[in-house]
N, C-alpha and C positions, 0 to 999 in steps of 0.2 A: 270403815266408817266414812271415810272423805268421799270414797267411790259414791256410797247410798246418795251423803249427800249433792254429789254432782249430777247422781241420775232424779233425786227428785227433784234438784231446781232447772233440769233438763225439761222434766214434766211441767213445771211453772213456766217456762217460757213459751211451751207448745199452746197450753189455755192462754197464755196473751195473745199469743196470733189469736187463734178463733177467738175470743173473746172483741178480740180490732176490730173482728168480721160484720159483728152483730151491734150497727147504731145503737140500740137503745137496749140494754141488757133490764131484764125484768128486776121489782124494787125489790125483791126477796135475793137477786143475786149480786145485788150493785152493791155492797160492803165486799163481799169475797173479790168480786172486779177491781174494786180499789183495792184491796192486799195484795193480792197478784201484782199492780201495777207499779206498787210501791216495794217489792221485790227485786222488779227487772227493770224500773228505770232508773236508779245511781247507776248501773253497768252502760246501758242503753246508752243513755244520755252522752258520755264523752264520744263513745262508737260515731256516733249521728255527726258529733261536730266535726271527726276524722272523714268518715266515710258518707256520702253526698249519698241521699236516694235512686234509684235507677231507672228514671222516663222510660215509660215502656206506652205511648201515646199519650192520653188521660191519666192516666194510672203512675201513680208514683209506689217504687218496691222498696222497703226499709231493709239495706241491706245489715243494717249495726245485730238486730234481732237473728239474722241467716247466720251471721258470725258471732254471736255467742251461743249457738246451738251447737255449730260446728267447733265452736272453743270449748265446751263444755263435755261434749264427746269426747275429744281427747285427752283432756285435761283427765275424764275419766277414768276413760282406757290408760294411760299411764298410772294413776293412782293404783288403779284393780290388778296390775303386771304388777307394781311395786307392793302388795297386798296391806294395801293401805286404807 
């Protein structure tokens, strides 16, 4: 049960990214954009204040999101070994 739930809020973090992608998401999908975003930013948010974005010229990379995909993966994979 814990596994399920780490793989789908695994899924919820992936539609943040691509959702980050798309300025102006259409009016039909801007309420599910908002749920998504209200998901994964209490986790997000202290990440950001730890972990500093990473200049890559113009372009700044939100690492706090990289590290809870990779947090959430294992945290997985341990639950799914402990058949949890």
């Amino acid at each position: 049960m814990i596994s399920t739930a780490l793989q789908l809020y695994w899924y919820v973090l992936v539609l943040y990214v691509i959702f980050s992608w798309v300025p102006r998401p259409p009016d039909a999908l801007r309420p599910f954009v908002v749920g998504v975003g209200r998901l994964v930013e209490p986790l997000a948010t202290p990440l950001r204040r730890m972990i500093p974005p990473l200049r890559i010229g113009m372009v700044a990379l939100d690492l706090s999101i990289l590290v809870l995909l990779i947090g959430t993966s294992l945290l997985r994979n341990i639950a799914f070994s402990a058949g949890l």
